[in-house]
N, C-alpha and C positions, 0 to 999 in steps of 0.2 A: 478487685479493688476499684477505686473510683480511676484510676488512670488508667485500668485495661478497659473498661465502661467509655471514656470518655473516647479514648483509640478505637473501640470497634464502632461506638457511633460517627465520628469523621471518616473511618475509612465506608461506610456504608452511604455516606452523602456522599464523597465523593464519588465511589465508580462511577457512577453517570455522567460526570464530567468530564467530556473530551477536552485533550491536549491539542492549544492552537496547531494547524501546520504553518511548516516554516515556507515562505515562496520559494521556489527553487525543486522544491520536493518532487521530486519522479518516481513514478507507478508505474507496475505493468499489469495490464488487463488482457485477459481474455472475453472479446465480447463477439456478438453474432458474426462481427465485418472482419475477425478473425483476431490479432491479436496487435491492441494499441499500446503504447508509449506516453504516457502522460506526465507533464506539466504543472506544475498545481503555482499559479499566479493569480494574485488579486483576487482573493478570495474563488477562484473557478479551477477545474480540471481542467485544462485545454490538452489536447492528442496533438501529440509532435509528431509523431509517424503512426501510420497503421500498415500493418502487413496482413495482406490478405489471406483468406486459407490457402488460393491457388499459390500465391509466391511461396507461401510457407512450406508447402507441400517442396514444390524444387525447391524452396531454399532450407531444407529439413536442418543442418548445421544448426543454422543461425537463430532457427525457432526454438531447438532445444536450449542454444545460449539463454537467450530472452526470459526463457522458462526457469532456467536453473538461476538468473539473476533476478527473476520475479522471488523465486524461493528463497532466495539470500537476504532479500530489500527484508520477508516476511519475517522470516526469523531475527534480523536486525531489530525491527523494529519491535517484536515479540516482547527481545531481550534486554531495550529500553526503559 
């Protein structure tokens, strides 16, 4: 029908359309300087903390935290 036509065309414009983020929005990254804490203000990522792999290592708790609330933030937002 012309209205399922009309549905798969909008929905096919939009996927490429990213969702503003909101400022405030916290990331966690894994990157080479081990694993950052991100910020997302004024249109930028800025790093609120970075934990090194060495503190990581002794601080192994806190890195699986980080981890397991990186995967939480993922799945949130998945299910958005």
């Amino acid at each position: 029908t012309n209205t399922q036509t009309l549905q798969a065309a909008l929905t096919e414009n939009n996927k490429d359309v990213k969702k503003p983020i909101a400022d405030g929005t916290v990331r966690y990254v894994n990157s080479r300087h081990g694993f950052e804490v991100q910020r997302y203000s004024s249109s930028n990522w800025l790093a609120v903390d970075v934990y090194t792999k060495d503190a990581c290592q002794s601080h192994e708790k806190t890195f699986r935290e980080m981890l397991d609330k990186k995967r939480q933030y993922e799945r949130l937002s998945r299910s958005i």
